[in-house]
Backbone as CSV, one residue per row, in Angstrom:
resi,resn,N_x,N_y,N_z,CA_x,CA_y,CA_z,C_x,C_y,C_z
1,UNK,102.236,11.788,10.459,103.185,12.644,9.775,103.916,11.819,8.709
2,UNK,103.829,12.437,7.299,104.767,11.767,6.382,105.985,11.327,6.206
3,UNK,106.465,10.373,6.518,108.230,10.104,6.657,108.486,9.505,5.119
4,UNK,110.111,10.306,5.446,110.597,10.040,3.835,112.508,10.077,4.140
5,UNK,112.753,8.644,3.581,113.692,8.136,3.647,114.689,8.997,2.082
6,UNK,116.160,9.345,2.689,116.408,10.028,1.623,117.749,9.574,1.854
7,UNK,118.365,9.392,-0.003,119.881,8.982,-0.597,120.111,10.464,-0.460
8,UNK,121.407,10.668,-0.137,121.767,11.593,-0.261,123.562,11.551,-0.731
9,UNK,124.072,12.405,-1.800,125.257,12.331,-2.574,126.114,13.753,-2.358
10,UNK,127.166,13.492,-1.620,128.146,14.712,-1.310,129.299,14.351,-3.094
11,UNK,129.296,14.461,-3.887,130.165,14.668,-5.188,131.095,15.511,-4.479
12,UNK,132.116,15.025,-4.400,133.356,15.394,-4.314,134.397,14.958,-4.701
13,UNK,134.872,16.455,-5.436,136.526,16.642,-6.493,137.399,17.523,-5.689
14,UNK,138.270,16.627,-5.433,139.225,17.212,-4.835,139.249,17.979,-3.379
15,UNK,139.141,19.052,-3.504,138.732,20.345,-2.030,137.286,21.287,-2.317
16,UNK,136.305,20.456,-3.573,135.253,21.001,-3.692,133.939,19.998,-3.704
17,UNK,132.309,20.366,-3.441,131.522,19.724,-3.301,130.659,20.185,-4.365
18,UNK,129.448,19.482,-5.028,128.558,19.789,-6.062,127.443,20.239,-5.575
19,UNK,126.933,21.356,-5.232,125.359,21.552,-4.447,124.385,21.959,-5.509
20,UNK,123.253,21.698,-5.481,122.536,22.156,-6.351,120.886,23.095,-5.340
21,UNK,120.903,24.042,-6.210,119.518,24.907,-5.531,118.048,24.306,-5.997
22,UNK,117.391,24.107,-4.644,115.649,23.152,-4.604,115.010,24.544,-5.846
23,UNK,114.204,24.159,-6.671,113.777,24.650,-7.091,112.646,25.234,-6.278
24,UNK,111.882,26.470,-6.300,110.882,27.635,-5.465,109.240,26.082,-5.100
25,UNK,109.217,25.880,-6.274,107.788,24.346,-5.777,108.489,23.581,-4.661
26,UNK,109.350,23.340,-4.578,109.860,22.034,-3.968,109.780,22.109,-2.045
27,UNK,109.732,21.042,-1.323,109.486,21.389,-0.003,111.285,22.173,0.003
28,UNK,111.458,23.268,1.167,112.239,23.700,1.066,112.998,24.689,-0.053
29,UNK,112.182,24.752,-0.699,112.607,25.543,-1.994,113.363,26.883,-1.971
30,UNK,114.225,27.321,-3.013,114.826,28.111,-2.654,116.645,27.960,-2.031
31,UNK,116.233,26.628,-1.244,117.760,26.176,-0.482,118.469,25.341,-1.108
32,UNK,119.707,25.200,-1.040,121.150,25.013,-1.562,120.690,23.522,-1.026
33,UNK,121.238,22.742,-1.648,121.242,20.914,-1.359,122.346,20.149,-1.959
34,UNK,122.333,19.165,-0.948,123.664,18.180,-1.785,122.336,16.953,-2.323
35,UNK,122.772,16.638,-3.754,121.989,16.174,-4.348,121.243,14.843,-3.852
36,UNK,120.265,14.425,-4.660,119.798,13.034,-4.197,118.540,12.809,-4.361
37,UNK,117.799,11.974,-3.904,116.535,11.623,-3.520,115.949,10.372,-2.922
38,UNK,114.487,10.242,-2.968,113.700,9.088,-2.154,114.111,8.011,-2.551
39,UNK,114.572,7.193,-1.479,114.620,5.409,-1.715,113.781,4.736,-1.633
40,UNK,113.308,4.145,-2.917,112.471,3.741,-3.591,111.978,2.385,-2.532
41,UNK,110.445,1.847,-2.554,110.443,-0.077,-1.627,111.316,-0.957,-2.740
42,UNK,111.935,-1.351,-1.791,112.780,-2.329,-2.388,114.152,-2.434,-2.663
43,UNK,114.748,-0.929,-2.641,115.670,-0.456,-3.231,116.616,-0.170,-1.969
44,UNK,118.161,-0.829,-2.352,119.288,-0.030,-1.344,119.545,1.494,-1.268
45,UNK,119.830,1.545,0.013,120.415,3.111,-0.287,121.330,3.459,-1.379
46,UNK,122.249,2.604,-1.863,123.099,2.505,-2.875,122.477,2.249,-4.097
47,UNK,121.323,1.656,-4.054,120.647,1.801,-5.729,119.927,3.380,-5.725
48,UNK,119.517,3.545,-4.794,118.672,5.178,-5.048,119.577,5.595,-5.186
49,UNK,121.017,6.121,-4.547,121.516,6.831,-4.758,122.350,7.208,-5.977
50,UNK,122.533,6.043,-6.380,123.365,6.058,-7.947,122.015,6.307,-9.104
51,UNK,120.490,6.072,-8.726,119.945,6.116,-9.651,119.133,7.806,-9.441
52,UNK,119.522,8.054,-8.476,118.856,9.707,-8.185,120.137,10.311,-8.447
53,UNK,121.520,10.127,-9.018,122.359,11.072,-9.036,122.336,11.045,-10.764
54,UNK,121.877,9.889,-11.253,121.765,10.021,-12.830,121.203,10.304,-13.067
55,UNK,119.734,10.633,-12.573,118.660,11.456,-12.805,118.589,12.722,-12.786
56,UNK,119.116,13.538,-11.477,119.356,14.635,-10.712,120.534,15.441,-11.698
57,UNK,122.051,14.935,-11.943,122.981,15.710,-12.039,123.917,15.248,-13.141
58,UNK,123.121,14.025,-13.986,123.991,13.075,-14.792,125.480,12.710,-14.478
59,UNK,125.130,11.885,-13.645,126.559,11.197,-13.607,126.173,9.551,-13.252
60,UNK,127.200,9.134,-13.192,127.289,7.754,-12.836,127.939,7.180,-11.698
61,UNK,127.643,6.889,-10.538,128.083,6.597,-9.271,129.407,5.700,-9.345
62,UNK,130.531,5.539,-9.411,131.401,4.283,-9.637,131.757,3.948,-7.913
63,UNK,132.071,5.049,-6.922,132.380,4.543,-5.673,131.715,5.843,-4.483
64,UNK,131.226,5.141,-3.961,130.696,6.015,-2.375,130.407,5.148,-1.119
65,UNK,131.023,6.094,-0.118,131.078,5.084,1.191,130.317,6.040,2.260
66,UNK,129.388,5.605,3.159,128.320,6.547,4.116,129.514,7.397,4.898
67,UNK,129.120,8.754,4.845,129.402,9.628,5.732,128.449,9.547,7.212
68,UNK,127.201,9.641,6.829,126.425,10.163,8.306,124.691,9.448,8.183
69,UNK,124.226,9.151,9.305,122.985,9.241,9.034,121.938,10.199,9.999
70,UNK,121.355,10.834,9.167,120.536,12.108,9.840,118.934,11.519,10.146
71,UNK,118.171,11.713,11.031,116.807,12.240,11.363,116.960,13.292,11.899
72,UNK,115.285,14.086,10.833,114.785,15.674,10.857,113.705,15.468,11.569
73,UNK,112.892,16.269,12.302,111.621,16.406,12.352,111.490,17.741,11.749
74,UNK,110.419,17.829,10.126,110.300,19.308,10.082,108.873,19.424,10.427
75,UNK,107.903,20.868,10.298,107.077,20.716,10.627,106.155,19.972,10.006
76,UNK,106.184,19.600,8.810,105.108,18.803,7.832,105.554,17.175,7.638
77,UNK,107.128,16.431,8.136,106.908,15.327,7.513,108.858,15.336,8.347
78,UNK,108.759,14.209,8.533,109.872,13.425,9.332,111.024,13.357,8.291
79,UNK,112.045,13.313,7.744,113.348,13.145,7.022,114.605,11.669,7.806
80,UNK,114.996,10.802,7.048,115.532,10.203,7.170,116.667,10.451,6.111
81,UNK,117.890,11.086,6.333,118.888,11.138,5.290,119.843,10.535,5.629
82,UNK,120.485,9.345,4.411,121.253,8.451,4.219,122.605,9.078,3.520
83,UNK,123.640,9.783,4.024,124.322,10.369,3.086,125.463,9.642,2.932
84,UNK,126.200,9.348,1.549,127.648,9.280,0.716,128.470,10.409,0.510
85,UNK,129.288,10.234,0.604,130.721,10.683,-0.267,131.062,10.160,-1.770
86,UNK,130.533,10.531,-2.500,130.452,9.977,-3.578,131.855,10.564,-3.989
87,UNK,133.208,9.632,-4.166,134.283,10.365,-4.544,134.760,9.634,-6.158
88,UNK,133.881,8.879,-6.394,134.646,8.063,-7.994,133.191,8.289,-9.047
89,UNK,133.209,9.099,-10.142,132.065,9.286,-10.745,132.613,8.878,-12.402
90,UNK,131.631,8.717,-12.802,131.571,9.241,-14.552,130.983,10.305,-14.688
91,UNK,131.041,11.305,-15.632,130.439,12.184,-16.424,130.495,13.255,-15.391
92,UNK,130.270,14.689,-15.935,130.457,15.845,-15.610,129.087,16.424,-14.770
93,UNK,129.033,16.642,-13.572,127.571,16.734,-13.104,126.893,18.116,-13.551
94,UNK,126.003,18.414,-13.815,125.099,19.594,-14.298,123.305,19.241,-13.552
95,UNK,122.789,20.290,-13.720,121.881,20.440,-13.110,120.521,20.161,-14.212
96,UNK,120.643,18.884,-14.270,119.620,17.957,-15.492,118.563,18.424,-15.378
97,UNK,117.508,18.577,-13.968,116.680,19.550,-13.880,116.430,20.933,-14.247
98,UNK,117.288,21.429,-14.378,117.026,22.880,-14.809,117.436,23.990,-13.400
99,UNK,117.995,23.050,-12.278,118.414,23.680,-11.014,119.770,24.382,-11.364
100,UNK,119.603,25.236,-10.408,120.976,26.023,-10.250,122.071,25.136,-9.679
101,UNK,123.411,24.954,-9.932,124.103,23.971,-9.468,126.071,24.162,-9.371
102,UNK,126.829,23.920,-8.296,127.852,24.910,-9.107,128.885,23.903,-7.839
103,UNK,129.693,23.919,-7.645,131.015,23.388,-7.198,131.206,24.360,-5.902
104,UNK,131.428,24.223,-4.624,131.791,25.002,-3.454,132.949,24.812,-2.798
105,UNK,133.670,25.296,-1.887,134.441,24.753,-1.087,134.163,25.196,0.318
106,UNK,134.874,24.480,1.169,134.108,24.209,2.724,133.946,25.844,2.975
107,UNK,134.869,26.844,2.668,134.637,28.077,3.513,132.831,28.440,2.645
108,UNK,132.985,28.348,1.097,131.369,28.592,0.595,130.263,27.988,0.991
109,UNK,130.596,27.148,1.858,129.263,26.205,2.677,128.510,27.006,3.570
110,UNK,129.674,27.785,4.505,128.579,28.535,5.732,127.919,29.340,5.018
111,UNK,128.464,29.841,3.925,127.644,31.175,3.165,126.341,31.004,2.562
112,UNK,126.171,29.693,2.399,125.052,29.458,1.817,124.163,29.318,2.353
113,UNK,122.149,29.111,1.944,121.487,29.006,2.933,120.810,27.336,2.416
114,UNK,120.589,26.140,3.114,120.821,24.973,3.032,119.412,24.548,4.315
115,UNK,118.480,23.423,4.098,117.632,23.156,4.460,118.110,22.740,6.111
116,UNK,117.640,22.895,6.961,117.901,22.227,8.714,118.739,21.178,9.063
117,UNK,118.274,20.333,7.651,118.768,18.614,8.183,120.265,18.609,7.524
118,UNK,120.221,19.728,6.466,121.764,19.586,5.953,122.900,20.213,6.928
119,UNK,122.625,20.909,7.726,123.572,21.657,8.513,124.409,20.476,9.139
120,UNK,123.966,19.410,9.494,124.413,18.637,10.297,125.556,17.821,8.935
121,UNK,125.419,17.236,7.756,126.629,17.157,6.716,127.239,18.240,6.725
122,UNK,127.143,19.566,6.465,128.236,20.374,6.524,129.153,20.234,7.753
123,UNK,128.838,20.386,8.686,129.602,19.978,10.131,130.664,18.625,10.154
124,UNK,130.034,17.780,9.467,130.568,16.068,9.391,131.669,16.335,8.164
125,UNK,131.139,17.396,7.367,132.616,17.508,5.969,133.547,18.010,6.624
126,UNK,133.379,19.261,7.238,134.614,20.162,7.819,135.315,19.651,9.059
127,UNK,135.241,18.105,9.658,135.770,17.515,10.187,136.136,16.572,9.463
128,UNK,135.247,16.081,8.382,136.318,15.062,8.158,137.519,15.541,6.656
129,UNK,137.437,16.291,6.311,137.914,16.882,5.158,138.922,18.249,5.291
């Protein structure tokens, strides 16, 4: 089974979070995500993650400290997610991809529909936040 190690970036301003929607191709597609991606061989969780959030949502990582670490089993491929609190940024995040992308607050979290392995960060925000 394919395992895939993942940065993952909670952007947070103030009493709101940045989620962006998987595009319909993507595994999971369709679902609401806190941004990020694969950590590269070689690479810290802290270099993927500042270099998948400039890629992903244009910004620039200045400070993030680990919230949680998740293992998924889905049915096609194992998930390892490494997640931040990314609370000190440059630049205005947008959805560089062409994803849907928009600012929430904790009550807009349950409303949304969000891949298996994320349920478990939403749970870890609304305690610690």
């Amino acid at each position: 089974m394919k395992f895939i190690h993942v940065a993952v970036g909670v952007v947070k301003r103030n009493d709101t979070f940045f989620i962006c929607k998987r595009s319909q191709s993507q595994h999971q597609g369709g679902l609401w995500e806190f941004p990020g991606g694969k950590v590269e061989a070689n690479e810290t969780v802290e270099q993927a993650l500042s270099r998948e959030l400039k890629e992903e949502i244009d910004i620039t990582v200045l400070s993030s400290y680990s919230l949680l670490s998740i293992k998924h089993e889905y049915s096609d491929k194992n998930v390892h997610l490494d997640v931040h609190i990314v609370d000190k940024f440059d630049g205005e995040p947008i959805g560089n991809e062409n994803q849907l992308s928009c600012w929430v607050n904790h009550s807009q979290l349950d409303n949304l529909a969000f891949p298996e392995a994320n349920k478990a960060i939403i749970e870890a925000l609304k305690l610690a936040f």
